[in-house]
Backbone as CSV, one residue per row, in Angstrom:
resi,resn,N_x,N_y,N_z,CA_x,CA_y,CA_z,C_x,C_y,C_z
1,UNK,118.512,124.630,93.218,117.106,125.018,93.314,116.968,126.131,94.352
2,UNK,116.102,126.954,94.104,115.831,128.355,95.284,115.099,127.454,96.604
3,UNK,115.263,128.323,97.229,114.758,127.527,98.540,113.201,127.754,98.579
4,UNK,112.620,127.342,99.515,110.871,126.888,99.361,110.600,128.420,100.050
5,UNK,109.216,128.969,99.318,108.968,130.745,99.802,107.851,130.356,100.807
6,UNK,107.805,131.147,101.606,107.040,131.301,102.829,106.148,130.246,103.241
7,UNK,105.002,130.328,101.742,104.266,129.472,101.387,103.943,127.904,101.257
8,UNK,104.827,127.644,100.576,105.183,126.589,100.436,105.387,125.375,101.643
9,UNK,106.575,126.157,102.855,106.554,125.996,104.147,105.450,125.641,104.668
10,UNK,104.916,126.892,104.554,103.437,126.544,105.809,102.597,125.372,104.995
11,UNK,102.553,124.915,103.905,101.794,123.931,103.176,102.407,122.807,103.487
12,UNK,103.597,122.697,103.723,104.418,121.491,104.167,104.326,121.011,105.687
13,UNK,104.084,122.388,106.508,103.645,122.106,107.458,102.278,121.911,108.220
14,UNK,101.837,122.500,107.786,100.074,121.496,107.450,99.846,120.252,107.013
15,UNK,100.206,120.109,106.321,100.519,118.813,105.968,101.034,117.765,107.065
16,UNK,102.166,117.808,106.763,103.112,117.070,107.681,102.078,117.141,109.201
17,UNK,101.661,117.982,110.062,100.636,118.542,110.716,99.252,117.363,111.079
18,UNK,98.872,117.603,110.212,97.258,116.359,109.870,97.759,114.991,109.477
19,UNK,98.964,114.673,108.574,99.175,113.304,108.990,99.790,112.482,110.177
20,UNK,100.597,113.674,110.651,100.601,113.219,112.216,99.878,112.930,113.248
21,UNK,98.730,114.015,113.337,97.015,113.887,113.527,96.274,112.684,112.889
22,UNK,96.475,112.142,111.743,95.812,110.764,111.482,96.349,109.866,111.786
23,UNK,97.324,109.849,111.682,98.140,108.234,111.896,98.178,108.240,113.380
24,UNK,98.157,109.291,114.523,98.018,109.017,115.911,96.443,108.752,116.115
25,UNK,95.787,109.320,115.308,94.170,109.093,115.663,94.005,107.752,114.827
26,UNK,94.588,107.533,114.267,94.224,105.888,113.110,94.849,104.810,113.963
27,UNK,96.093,105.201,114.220,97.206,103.911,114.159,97.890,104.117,115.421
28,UNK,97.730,105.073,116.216,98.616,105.194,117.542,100.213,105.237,117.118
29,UNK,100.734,105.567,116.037,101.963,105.707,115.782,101.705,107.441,115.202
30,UNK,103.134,107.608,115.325,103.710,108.699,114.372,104.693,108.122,113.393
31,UNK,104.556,109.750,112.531,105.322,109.511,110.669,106.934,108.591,111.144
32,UNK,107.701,108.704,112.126,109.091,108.464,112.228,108.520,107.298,112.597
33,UNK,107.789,106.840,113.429,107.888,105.434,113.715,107.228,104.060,112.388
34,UNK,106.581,105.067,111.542,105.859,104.560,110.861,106.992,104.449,109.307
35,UNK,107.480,105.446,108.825,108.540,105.077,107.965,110.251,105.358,108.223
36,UNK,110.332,105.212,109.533,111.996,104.531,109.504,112.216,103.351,110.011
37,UNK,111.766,102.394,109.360,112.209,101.404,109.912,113.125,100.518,108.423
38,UNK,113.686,99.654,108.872,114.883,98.935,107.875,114.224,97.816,106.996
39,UNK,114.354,98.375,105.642,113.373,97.691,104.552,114.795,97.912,103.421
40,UNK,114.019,97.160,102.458,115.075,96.773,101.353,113.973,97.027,100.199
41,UNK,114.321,98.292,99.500,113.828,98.453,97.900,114.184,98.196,96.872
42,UNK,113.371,97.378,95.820,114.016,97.147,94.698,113.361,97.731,93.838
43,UNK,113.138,98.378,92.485,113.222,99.250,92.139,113.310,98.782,90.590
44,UNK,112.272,98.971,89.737,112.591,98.609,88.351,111.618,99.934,87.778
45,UNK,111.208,99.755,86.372,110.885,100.763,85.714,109.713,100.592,85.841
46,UNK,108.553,99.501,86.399,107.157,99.345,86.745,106.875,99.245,87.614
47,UNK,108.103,98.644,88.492,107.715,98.875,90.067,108.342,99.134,91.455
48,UNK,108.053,99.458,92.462,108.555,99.538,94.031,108.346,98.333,94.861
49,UNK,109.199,97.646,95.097,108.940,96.647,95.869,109.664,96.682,97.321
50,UNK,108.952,96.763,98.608,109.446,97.536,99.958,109.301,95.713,100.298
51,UNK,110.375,95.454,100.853,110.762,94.277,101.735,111.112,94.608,102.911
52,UNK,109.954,94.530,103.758,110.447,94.129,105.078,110.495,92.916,106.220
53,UNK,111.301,93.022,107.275,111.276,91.470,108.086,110.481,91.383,108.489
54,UNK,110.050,90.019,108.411,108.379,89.244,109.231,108.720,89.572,110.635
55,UNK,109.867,89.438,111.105,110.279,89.440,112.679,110.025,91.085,113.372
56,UNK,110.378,92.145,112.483,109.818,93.527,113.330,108.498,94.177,112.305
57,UNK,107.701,93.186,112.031,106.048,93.673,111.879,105.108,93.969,112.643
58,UNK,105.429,95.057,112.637,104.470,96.427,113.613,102.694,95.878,113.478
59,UNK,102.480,95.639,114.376,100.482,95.394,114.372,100.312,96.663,114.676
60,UNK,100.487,97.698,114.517,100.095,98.720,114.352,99.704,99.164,113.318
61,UNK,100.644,99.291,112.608,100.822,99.556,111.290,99.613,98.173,110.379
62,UNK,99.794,97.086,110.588,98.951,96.527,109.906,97.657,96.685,110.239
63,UNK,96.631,96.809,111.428,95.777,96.896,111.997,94.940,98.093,111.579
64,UNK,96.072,99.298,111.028,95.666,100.487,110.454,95.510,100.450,108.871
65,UNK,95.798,99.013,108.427,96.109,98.817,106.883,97.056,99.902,106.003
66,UNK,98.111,100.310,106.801,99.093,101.269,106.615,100.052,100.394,105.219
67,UNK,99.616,99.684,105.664,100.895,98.221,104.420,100.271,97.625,103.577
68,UNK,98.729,97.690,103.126,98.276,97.719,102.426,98.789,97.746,100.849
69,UNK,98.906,96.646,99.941,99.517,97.261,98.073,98.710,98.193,98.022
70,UNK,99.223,99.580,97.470,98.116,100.022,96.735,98.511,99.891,95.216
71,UNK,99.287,99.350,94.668,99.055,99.057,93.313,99.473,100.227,92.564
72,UNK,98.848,100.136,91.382,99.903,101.104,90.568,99.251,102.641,91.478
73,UNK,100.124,103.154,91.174,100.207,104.667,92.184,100.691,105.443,90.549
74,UNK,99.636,106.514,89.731,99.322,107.330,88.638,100.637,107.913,88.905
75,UNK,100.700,108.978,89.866,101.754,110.094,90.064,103.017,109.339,90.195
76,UNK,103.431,108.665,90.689,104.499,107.749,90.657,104.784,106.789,89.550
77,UNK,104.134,106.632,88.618,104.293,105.845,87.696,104.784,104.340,87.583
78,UNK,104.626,104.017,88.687,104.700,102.699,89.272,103.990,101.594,89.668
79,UNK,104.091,100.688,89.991,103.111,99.724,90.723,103.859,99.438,92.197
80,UNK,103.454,99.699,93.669,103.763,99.851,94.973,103.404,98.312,95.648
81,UNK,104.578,97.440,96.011,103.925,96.497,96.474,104.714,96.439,98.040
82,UNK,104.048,96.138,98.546,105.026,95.678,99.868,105.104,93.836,100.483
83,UNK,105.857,93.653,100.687,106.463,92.305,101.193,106.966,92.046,102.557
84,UNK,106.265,90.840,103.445,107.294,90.538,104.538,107.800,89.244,104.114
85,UNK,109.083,89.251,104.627,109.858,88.148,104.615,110.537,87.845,106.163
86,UNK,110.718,86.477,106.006,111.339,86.197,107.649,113.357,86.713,107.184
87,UNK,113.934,87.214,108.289,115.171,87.834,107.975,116.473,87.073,107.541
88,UNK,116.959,87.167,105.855,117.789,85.840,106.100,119.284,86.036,107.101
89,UNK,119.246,84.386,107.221,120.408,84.423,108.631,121.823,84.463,108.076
């Protein structure tokens, strides 16, 4: 693929930009703290299912309803659910 033109960039960085700006004005986190953390996806042809441990559940993140299902997601062609589970031993 050609690489991204000028444009494109600065749209990515605007972006990237204002959700950093919301999620610190929403949630007191930023994008890295908010999606790297260690989850387990499973993955079928209707849906995304994000498993993460009950034991590192961010009240941040929930408090901001960041983890919220949103359910089927059009552009993705999926249904988005998320899950905590306690971590097996």
């Amino acid at each position: 693929a050609p690489p991204p033109d000028g444009e494109a960039v600065a749209a990515a960085a605007a972006w990237l930009a204002a959700c950093r700006h919301h999620l610190r004005l929403r949630a007191g986190i930023g994008p890295a703290s908010l999606c790297l953390r260690p989850a387990r996806l499973d993955l079928t042809p209707t849906h995304v299912d994000v498993w993460l441990a009950l034991d590192e559940l961010d009240l941040r993140v929930r408090r901001a309803g960041l983890d919220l299902d949103p359910g089927w997601v059009p552009w993705f062609g999926r249904v988005v659910c998320f899950h905590y589970a306690p971590r097996p031993r």
